[in-house]
C-alpha positions in Angstrom: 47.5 100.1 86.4 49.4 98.4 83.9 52.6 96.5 85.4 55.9 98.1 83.7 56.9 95.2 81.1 53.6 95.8 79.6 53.9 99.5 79.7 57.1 99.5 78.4 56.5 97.5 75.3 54.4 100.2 73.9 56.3 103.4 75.7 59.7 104.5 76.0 60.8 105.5 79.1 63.1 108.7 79.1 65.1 109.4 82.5 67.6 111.5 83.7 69.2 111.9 87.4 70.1 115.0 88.9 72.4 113.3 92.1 73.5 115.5 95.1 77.0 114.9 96.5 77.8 116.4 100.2 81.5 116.2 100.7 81.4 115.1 104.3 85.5 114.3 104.2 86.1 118.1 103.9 85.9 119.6 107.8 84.2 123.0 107.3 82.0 124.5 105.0 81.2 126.0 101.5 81.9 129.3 102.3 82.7 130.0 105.8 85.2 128.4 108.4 82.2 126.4 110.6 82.3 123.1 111.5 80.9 120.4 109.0 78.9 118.5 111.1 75.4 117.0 111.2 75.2 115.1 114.4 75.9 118.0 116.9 73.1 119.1 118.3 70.7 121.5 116.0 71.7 125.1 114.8 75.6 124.9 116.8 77.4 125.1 113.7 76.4 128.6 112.0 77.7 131.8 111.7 76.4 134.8 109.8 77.3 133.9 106.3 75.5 130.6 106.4 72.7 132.3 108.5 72.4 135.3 105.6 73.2 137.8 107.7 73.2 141.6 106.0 77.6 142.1 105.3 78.4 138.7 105.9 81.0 138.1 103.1 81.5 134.2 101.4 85.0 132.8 101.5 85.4 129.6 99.2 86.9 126.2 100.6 89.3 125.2 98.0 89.6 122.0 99.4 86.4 121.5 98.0 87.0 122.8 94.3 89.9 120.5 94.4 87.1 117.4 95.5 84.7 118.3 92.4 87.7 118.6 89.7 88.4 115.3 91.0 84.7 114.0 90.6 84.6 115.7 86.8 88.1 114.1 86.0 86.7 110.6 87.5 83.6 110.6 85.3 85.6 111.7 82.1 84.6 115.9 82.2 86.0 118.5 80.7 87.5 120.7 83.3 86.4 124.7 82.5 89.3 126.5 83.9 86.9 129.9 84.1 83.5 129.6 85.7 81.8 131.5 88.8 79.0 131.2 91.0 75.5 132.6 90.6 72.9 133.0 93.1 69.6 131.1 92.5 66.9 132.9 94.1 64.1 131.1 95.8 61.9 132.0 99.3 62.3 129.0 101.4 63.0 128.5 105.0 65.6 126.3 104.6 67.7 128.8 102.9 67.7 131.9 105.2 69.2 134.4 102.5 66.8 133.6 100.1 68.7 132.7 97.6 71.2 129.4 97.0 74.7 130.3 95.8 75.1 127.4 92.9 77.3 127.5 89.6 75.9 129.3 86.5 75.8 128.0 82.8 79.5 126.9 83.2 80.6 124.3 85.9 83.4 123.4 87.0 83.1 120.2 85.3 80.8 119.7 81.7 80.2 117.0 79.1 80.9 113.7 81.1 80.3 110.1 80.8 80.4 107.3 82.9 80.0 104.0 81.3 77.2 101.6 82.9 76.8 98.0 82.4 73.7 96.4 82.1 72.7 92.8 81.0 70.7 91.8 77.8 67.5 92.2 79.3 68.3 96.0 79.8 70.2 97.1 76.8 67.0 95.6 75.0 65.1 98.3 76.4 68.2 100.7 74.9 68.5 100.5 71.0 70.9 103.2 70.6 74.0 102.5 68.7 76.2 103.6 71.1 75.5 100.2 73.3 78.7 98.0 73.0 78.5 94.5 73.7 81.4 92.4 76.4 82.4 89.0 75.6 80.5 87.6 78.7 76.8 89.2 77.1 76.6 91.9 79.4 76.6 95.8 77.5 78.3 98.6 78.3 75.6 101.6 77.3 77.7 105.3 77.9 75.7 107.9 80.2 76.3 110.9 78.9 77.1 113.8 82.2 76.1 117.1 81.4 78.0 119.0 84.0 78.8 118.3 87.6 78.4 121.7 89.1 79.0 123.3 93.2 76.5 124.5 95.6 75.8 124.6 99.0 73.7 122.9 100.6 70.0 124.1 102.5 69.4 123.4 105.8 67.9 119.9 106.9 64.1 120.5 107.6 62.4 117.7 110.3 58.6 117.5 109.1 56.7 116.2 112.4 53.0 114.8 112.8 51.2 113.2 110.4 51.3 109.5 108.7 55.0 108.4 108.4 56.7 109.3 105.3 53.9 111.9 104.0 55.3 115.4 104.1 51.6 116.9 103.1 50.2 115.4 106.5 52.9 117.2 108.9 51.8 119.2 111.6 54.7 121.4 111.7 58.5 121.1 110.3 61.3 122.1 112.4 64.8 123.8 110.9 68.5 122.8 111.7 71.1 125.0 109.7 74.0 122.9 111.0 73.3 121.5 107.3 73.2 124.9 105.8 76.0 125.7 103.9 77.5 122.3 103.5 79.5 122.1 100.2 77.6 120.1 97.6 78.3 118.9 94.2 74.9 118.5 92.0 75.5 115.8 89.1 73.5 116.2 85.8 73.1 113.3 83.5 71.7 113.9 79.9 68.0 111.9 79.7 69.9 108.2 78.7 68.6 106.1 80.7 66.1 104.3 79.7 64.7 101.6 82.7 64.3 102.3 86.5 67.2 99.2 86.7 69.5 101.3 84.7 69.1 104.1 86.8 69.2 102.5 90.1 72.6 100.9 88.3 74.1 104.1 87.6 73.6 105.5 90.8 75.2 102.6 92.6 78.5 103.1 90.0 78.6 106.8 90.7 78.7 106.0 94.7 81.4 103.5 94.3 83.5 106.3 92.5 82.8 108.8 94.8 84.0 106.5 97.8 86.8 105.5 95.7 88.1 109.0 95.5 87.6 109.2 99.4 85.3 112.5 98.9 81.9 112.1 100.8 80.7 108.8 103.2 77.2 109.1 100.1 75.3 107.8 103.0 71.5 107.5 101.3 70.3 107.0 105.1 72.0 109.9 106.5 70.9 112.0 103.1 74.8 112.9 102.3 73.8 111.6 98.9 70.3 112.1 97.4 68.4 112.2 94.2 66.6 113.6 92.1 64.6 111.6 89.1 63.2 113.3 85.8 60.7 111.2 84.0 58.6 111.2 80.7 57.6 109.1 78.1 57.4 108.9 74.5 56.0 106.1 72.3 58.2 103.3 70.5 60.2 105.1 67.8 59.3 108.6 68.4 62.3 111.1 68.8 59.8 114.0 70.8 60.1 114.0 74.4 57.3 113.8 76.8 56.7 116.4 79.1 58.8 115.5 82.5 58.1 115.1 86.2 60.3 115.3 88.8 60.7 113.0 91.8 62.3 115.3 94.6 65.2 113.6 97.8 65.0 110.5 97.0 67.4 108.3 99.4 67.6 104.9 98.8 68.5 102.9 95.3 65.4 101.1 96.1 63.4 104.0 96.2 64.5 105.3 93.5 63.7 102.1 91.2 60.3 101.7 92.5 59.4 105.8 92.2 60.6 105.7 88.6 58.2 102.5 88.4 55.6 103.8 89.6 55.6 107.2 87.6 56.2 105.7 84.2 53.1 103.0 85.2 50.8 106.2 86.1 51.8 108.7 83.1 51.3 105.9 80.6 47.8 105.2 82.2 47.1 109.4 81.9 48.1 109.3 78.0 46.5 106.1 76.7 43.1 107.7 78.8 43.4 110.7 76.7 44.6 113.0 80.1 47.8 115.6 80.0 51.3 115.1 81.8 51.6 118.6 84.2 55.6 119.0 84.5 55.6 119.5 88.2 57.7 118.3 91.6 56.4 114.8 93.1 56.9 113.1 96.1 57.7 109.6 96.7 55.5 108.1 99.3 57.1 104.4 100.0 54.3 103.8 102.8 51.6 104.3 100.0 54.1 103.4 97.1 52.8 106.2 95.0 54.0 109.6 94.3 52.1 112.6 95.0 51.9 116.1 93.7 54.4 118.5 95.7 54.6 121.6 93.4 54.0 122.8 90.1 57.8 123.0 88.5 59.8 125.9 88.2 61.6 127.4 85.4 65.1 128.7 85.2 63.7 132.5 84.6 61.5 131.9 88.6 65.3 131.5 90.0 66.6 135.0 88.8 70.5 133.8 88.4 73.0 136.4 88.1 77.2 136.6 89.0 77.4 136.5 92.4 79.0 140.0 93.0 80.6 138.9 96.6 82.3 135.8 94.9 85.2 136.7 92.3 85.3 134.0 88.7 87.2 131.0 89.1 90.4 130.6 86.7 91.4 127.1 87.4 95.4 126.9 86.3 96.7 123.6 84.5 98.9 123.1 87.5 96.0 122.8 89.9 94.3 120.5 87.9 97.4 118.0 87.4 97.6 118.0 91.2 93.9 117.0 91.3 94.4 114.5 88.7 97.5 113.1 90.4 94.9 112.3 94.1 92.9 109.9 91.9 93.4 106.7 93.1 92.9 103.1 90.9 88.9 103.5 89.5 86.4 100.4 90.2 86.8 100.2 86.5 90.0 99.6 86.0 90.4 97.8 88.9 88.2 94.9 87.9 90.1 95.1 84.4 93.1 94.0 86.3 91.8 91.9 88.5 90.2 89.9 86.0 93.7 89.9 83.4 96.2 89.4 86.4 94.0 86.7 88.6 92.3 85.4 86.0 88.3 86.3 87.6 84.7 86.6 86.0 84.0 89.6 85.1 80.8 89.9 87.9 83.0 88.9 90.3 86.1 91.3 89.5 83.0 94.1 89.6 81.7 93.0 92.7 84.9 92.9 94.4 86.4 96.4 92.9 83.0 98.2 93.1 83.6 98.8 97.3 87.1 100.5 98.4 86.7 98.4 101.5 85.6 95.2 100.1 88.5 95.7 97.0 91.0 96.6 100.1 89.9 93.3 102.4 90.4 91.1 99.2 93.9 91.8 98.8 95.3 91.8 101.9 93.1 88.4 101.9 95.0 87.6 98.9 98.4 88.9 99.9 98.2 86.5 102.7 96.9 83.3 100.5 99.3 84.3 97.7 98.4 85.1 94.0 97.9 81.6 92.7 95.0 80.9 94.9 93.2 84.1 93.9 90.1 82.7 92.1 89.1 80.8 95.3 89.8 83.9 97.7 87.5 85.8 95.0 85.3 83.0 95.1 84.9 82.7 99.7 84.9 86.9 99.3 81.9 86.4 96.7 79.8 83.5 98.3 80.6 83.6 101.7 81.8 86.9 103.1 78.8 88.7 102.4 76.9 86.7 105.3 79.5 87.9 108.2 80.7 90.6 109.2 83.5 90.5 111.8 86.2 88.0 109.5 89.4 89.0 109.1 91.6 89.0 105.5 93.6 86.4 107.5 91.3 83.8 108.1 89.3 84.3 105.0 92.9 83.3 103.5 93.1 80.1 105.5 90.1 79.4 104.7 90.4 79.5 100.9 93.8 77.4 101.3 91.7 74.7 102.7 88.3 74.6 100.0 92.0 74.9 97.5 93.2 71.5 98.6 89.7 70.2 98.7 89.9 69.3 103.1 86.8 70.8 103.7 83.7 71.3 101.4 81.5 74.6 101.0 78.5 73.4 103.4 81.7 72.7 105.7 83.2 76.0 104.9 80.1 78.1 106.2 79.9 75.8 109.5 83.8 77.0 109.9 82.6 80.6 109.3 80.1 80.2 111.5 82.4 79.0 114.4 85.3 81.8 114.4 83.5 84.8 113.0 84.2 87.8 115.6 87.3 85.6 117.0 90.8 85.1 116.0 90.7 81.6 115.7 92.2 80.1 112.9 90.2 78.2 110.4 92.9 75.6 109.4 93.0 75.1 113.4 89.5 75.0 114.2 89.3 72.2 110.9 91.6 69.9 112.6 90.2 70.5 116.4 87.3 69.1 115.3 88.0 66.6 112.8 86.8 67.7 109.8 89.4 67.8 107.2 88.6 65.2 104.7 90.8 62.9 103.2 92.5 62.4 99.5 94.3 59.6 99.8 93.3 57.2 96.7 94.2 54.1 98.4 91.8 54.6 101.2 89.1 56.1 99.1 89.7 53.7 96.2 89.0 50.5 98.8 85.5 52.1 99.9 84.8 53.0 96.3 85.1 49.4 95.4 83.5 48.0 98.5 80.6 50.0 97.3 80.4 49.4 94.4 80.2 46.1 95.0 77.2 46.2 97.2 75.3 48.2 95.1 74.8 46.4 92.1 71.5 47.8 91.2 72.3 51.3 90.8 75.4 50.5 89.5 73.3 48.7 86.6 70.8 51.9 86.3 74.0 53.8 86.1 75.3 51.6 83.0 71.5 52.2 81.9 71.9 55.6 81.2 70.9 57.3 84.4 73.7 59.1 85.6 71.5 60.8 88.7 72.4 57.8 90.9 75.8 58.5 90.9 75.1 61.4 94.0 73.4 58.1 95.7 77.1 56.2 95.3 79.0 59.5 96.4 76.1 59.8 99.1 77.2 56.0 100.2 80.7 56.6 99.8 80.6 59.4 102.4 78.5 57.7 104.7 81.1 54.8 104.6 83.9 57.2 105.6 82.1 58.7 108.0 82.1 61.7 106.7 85.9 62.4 106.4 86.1 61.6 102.9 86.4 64.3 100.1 82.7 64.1 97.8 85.0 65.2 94.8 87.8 62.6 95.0 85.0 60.1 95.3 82.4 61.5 92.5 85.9 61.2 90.1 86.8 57.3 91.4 83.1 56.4 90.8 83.2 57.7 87.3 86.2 56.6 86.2 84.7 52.9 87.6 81.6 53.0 86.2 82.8 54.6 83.1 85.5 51.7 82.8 
């Protein structure tokens, strides 16, 4: 099989998400007043309206129409003030009714976008006009959002038996409707993304909005946020799409790049051997790393939709939309926008640090505690270093940035530091001086071992003057050793310079 590069010079790869939201902050369900919760134990939280039962009548949870106007208004929607709810027929055990109740042709929320940034490499692979180019080379390529519409959700089904991670080798699958009825919000992109990066991309922007607005945990592990990827291909320059497949649950952003990978590798091998795409439902195995063949795909006229008769139309009032619209807090967006005009940041790091509510949140109480003017190296410790711990406190990631700032410890110095009051509530600053590691910028000090150097090592001193400039991390190497390390390597790569230069 051909390795994607190479497929994708001849092919274009056409892919759209369907992404399913569970809004785990809400505390009961959909449409009945049981608790919403997965981790009791198994079929505890049902009643007979999430069971199906014959007479059991559906309540709505406004709460969670006012978390999807939210999500709509977020991602740039158009709010439909009328819309109602359908049932979607199928014959599945984890749906006990039969049949899902889901929105109809109008959602709640239609006609979307949320703006993704890629890098050169990818916007390559996207030669659409609508691509618009930032001033640091990355693209900003507009996803266009079809609707974002509300469902419940089906129970959770436990397949047991078998090879790990193969559904068609179970031995027997167990139910738990604690699941069933969870309110769920199903997110429908138009078919604009063109790699598996860009897709794996979006769906990492989409969770940091979600989180933003403080509506769901989108835990991939724990399946509170899932996907769904359609797939075809066309050939360079054609305008015809390929017949789709669909790659069902998938729950990690890594399995959802290498699926898409996989599946644009294997239709392009079926079409240049003369063979037929089959739209149809495939699995993604990530033991095997292949998908498989799950079911032959439905069509809208298998579901029989019509109006839900026990649910009456929603008319959504300007007034209750203005109140949605007024629970929106600062977007990752715009929050990198001001990050990078007010604290002067890169733009990757502005994104990196706005993209997580917590990590945004950590960086400026970090920041309120090193003050504004020593924002770039806060972003820079929150960037490089906090990453590799996890029990630092805003604090002492602020003391710690005060001290690479006036150059008394080095990076390699600052990890060491990290390493030493991670998980305690030592002081950095403190821990520097108990153990003697602040270096010192004091030009009379340095300037005599400088010389005294520079003295002794006339022949690199001369290769220096020669042209090669790599021995000047030898004299700074020297220089250091001579102070025992408590010299600053940056005061004493400038005084050799300026020497040698002179």
């Amino acid at each position: 099989m051909k390795k994607l590069a190479e497929v994708l010079r001849d092919w274009e790869a056409v892919i759209g998400l369907e992404v399913h939201t569970e809004l785990t902050a809400l505390e009961t369900k959909m449409f009945c007043n049981c608790r919403l919760s997965h981790d009791d134990e198994p079929n505890t939280n049902v009643c007979p309206v999430c069971l199906g039962m014959p007479g059991a009548l559906p309540v709505p949870n406004e709460k969670a129409i006012e978390s999807i106007v939210m999500a709509g208004l977020a991602t740039n929607c158009e709010i439909q003030r009328h819309s109602m709810f359908y049932r979607k027929h199928y014959f599945y055990p984890d749906m006990a009714k039969n049949f899902q109740t889901t929105q109809g042709p109008v959602a709640f929320c239609m006609h979307g976008r949320l703006d993704l940034e890629v890098s050169g490499a990818g916007a390559a692979e996207r030669p659409d006009a609508t691509v618009e180019k930032n001033e640091d080379g990355s693209y900003v390529a507009p996803i266009r959002i079809l609707r974002i519409h509300m469902e419940e959700d089906a129970a959770k089904m436990v397949h047991v038996g078998g090879e790990e991670g193969r559904i068609t080798a179970a031995t027997e699958s167990l139910i738990d409707y604690n699941r069933c009825g969870t309110p769920l919000i199903e997110l429908v992109t138009e078919p604009d993304l063109r790699t598996p990066e860009e897709a794996r991309l979006f769906m990492e922007k989409l969770r940091q909005t979600f989180l933003t607005l403080g509506i769901s945990d989108c835990s991939l592990e724990n399946g509170s946020m899932r996907c769904d990827g359609n797939i075809s291909l066309r050939r360079r320059g054609s305008t015809e799409f390929g017949t789709k497949t669909e790659m069902k649950n998938i729950n990690s952003f890594k399995s959802l790049h290498d699926a898409l990978e996989y599946e644009i590798c294997r239709q392009a091998e079926v079409l240049e051997e003369g063979g037929i795409v089959y739209q149809e439902t495939r699995h993604w195995e990530p033991s095997r790393r292949r998908t498989v063949v799950m079911r032959v795909k439905e069509t809208a006229d298998d579901y029989r939709l019509f109006p839900d008769p026990d649910l009456a139309p929603f008319d959504l009032t300007d007034e209750f939309v203005e109140r949605c619209r007024a629970r929106i807090p600062e977007l990752p967006d715009a929050k990198r926008d001001r990050y990078m005009a007010d604290f002067g940041l890169k733009r990757a790091d502005a994104a990196q640090l706005a993209g997580d509510p917590a990590v945004a949140a950590f960086f400026e109480q970090a920041l309120s505690a090193a003050g504004e003017k020593g924002a770039e190296t806060v972003a820079k410790v929150m960037v490089n270093l906090v990453p590799s711990y996890d029990a630092l406190t805003p604090a002492q990631v602020a003391s710690l940035s005060g001290l690479l700032a006036e150059d008394a410890i080095t990076f390699a110095q600052a990890r060491e530091v990290l390493d030493a009051v991670n998980g305690t509530s030592e002081d950095p600053a403190a821990y520097v001086d108990a153990h003697g590691m602040r270096q010192s910028t004091d030009e009379g000090a340095l300037g005599a071992i400088v010389d005294e150097v520079l003295a002794r090592c006339t022949d690199q001193v001369q290769q220096y003057r020669d042209g090669n400039k790599k021995v000047l991390g030898f004299l700074v190497g020297q220089c250091m050793k001579a102070a025992k390390g408590s010299g600053n390597p940056k005061a004493f790569n400038k005084m050799l310079a300026e020497r040698l230069e002179a």
